[in-house]
C-alpha positions in Angstrom: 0.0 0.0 0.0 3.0 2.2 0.7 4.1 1.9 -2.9 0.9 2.4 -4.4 0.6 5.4 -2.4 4.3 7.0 -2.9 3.4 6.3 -6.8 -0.4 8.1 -6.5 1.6 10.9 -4.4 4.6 11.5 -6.7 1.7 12.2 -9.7 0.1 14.7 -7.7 2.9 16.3 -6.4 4.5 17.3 -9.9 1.1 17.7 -11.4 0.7 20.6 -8.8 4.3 21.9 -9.2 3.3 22.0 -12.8 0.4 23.7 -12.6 1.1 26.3 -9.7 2.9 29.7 -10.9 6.6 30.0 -10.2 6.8 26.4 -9.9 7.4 24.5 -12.6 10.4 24.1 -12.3 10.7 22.6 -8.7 7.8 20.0 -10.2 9.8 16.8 -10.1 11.2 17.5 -6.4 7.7 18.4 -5.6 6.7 15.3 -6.5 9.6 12.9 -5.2 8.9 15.0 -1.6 5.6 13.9 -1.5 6.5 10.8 -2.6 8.7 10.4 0.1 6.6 11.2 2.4 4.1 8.9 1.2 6.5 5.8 1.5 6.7 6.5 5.0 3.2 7.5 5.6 2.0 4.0 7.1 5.4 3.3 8.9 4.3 4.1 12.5 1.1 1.8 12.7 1.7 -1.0 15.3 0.8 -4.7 14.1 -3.5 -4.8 13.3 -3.3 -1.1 12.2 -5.9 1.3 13.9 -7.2 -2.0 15.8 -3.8 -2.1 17.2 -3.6 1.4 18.2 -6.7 1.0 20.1 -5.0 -2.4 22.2 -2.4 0.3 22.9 -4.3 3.2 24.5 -7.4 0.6 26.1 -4.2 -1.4 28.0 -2.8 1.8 29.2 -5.7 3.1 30.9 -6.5 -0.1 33.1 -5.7 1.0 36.3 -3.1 -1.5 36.9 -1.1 -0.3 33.6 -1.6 3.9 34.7 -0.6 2.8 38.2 2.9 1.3 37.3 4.1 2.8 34.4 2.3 6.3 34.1 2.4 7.6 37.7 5.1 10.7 38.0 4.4 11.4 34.2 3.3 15.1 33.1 -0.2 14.9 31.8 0.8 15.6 28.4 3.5 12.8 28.7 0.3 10.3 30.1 -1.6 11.8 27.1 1.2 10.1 24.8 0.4 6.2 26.0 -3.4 6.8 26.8 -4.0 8.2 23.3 -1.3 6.8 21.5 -0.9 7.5 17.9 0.9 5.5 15.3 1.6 8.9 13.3 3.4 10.3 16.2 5.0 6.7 15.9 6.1 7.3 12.2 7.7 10.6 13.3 9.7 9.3 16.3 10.8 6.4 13.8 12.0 8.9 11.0 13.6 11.1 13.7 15.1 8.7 16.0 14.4 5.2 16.1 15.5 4.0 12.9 19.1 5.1 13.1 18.9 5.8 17.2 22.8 7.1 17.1 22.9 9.4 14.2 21.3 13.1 15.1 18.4 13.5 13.2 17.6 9.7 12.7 17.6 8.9 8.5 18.0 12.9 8.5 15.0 13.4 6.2 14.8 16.9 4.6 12.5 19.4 6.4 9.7 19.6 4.1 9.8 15.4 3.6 9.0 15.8 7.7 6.4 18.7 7.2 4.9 17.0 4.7 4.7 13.8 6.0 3.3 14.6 9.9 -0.6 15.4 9.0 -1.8 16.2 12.2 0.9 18.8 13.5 0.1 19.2 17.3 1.3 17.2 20.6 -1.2 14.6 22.0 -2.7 17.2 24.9 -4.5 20.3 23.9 -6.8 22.3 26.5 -10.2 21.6 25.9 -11.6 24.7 23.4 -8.1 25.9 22.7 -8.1 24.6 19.4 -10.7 24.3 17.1 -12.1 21.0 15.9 -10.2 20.7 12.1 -9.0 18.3 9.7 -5.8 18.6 11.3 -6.1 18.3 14.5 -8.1 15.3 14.5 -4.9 13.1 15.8 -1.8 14.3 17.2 1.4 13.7 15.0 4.4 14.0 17.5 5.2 12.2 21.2 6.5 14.6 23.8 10.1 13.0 23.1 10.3 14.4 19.7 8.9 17.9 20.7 11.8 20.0 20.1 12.7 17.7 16.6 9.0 18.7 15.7 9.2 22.3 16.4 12.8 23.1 14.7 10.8 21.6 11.9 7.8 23.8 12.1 10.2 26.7 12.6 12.9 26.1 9.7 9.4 25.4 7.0 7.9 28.8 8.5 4.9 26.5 9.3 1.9 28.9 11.1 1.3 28.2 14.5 -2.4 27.8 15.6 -2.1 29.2 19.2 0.6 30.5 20.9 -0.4 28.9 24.0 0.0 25.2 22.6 2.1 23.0 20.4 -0.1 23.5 17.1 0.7 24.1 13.9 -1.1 24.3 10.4 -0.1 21.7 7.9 2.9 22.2 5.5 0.5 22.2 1.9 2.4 19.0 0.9 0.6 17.4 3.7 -2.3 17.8 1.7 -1.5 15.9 -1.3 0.1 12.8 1.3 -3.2 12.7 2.8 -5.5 12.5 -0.7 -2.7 10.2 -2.1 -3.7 7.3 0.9 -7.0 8.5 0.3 -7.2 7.5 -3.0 -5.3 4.0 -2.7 -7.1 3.6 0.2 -11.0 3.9 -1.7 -9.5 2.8 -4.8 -7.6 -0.1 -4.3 -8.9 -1.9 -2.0 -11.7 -1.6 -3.4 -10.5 -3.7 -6.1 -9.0 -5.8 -3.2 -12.7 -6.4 -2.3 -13.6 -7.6 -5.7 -10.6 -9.9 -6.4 -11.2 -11.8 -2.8 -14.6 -12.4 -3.8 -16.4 -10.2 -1.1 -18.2 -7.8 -3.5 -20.1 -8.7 -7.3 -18.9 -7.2 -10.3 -21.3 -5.2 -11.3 -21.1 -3.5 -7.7 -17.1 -3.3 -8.0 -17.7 -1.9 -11.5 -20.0 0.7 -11.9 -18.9 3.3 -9.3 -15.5 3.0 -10.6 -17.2 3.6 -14.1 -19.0 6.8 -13.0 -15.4 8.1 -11.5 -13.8 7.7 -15.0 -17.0 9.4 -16.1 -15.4 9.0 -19.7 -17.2 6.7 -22.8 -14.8 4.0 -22.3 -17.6 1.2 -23.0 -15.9 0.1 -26.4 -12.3 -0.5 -24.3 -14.1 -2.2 -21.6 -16.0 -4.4 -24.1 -12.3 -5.6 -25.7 -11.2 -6.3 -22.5 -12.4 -10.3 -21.9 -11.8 -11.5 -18.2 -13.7 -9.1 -15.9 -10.8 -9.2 -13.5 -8.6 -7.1 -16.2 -11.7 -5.2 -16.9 -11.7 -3.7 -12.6 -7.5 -3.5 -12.9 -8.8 -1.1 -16.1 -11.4 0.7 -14.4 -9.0 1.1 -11.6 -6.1 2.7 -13.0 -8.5 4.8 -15.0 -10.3 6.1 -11.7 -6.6 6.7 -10.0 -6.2 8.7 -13.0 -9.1 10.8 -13.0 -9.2 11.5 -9.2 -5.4 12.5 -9.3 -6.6 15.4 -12.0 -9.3 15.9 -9.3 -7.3 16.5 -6.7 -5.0 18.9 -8.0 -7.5 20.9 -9.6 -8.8 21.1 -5.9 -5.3 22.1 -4.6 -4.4 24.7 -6.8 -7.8 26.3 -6.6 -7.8 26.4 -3.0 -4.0 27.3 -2.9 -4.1 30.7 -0.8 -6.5 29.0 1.7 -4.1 26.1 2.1 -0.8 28.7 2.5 -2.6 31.1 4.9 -4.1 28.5 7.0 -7.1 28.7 6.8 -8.5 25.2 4.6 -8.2 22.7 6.7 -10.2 19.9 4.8 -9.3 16.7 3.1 -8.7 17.0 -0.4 -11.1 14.0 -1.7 -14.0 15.8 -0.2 -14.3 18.7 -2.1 -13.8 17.0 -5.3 -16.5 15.8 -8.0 -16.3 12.5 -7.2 -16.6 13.0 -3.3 -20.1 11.4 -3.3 -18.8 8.1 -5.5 -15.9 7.7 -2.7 -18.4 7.8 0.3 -20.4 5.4 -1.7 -17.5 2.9 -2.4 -16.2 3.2 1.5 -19.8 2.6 2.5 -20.1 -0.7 0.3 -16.0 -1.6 1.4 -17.2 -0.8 5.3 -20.2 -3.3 4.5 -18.4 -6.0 2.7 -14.7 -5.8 3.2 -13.8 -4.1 6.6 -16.5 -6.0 8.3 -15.8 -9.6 6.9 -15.3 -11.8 10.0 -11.4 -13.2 9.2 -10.7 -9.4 9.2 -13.0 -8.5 12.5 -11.6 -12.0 14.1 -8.1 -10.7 13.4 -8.0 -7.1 14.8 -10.2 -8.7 18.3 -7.3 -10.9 18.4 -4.5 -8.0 18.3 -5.8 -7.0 21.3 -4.9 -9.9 23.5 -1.4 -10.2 21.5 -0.7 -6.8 22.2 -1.9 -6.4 25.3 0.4 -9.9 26.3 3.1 -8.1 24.6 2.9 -5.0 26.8 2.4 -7.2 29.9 5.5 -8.7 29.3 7.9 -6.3 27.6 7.0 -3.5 30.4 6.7 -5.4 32.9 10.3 -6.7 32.2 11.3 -2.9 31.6 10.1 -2.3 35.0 11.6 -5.0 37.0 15.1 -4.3 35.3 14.9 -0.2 35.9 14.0 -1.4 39.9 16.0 -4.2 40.6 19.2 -3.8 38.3 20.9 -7.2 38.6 18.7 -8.8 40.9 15.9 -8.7 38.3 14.6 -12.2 37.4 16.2 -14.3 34.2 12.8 -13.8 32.5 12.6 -10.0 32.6 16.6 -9.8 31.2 15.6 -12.1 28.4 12.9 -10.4 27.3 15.2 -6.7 27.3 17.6 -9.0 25.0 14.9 -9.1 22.5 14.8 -5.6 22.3 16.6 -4.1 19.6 
């Protein structure tokens, strides 16, 4: 999926370089940024995705877990675990985790950072500080990578929401790395749904169809296994909602630079309603398929035994030193 995105994302990046004044130039580095960005985009979620992210938070906030491992934290620290987010995950990776002892971690440019962080605020806001928006939604930074986040925000100029809190509007390529997963994320599985079997078709098909929103009956009819026929209609919807989506972002350019869009992309497009439609008929037949439901219920106890051992170990070693038990000093020896 990270491909597929990076792919979608480089195509709209130098589409918009191309078509924004004063640009054109820069289009190809426009587009490998966002590209970039988009590679990385997914690299923070913990094993069963957004199912995972929820084992995180729900075994943090039993009493037992808040009382052992969160007690002497500040509340925005406690906000980290209780909330945890695997976009403030990706960022900590990029910055630090994937190359721990060089500064900077894989030393990404600037903008590959601004654009990749989509939700550019800490984990704890005061309630009404900041107002409900597209970007604020999630939190895309842990309290450990504060200071990497804001010499980011500061060296791309980004604007900041309040000066009472760690908020910032997006960098604009943020916009274009969100509508990029977007896309792949309708699109493609989508046709993911179709080629496993869960939806007809005729339902896979016509949506698709009214996204191309071109006479391509005659190509359709040439094509003669209905499996090529959605791999068609697929790359010809990708297609269609990448010319889309830059249409949107260059209209809605000064809104984007001063702040003050904060929307996703996809939904102010032509094709907004077909997209609901086809997440509505993915939600009913794909997402909600028991294998998939059976699997994310069962992250929770692997994740949650996981925890149990790993921080418990983590615990036992930063109380006891060397009179910690052999169990809790193998388990830090599988610790990278």
């Amino acid at each position: 999926h990270s491909l597929e995105t990076s792919s979608v994302g480089r195509s709209l990046g130098t589409e918009a370089g191309l078509k924004l004044k004063g640009l054109r130039s820069y289009a190809s580095d426009i587009g490998a940024i966002v590209a970039a960005a988009c590679v990385a985009h997914d690299i923070g979620n913990p094993p069963f995705g957004h199912s995972g992210e929820e084992a995180i938070r729900t075994w943090f906030k039993r009493p037992e877990s808040a009382k052992s491992f969160l007690s002497g934290l500040s509340q925005e620290q406690k906000n980290d675990f209780l909330e945890f987010e695997g976009n403030a995950q990706g960022f900590r990776i990029l910055t630090y985790l994937q190359n721990p002892n060089s500064v900077g971690g894989l030393q990404l440019s600037y903008s590959t950072l601004g654009a990749f962080t989509k939700y550019p605020r800490e984990s704890f806001l005061k309630k009404g500080m900041i107002k409900a928006s597209r970007s604020t939604r999630k939190f895309g930074f842990f309290q450990a990578e504060k200071r990497s986040f804001k010499e980011t925000a500061s060296a791309l100029g980004l604007l900041r929401r309040s000066p009472e809190s760690c908020c910032w509007a997006r960098h604009p390529l943020a916009f274009l790395v969100e509508a990029a997963d977007d896309i792949c994320y309708h699109v493609i599985d989508f046709e993911d749904g179709y080629r496993l079997g869960r939806i007809s078709f005729k339902r896979a098909s016509e949506p698709l169809k009214e996204i191309v929103g071109k006479n391509i009956t005659a190509r359709l009819k040439s094509i003669p296994d209905n499996k090529d026929k959605i791999q068609f209609l697929r790359a010809k919807a990708i297609n269609s909602l990448i010319e889309e989506v830059t249409e949107c972002f260059v209209d809605n350019e000064q809104g984007i630079l001063s702040g003050k869009f904060d929307r996703s992309l996809i939904d102010e497009i032509p094709s907004d309603e077909i997209l609901d439609y086809i997440y509505e008929i993915s939600t009913k037949y794909i997402y909600s398929a028991s294998d998939i439901v059976g699997i994310e219920a069962a992250g929770f106890n692997v994740l949650g035994s996981l925890l149990e051992a790993f921080a418990g170990a983590t615990n036992d070693v930063a109380h006891k030193g060397s009179h910690a038990s052999e169990r809790s000093k193998k388990f830090l020896q599988l610790i990278p």
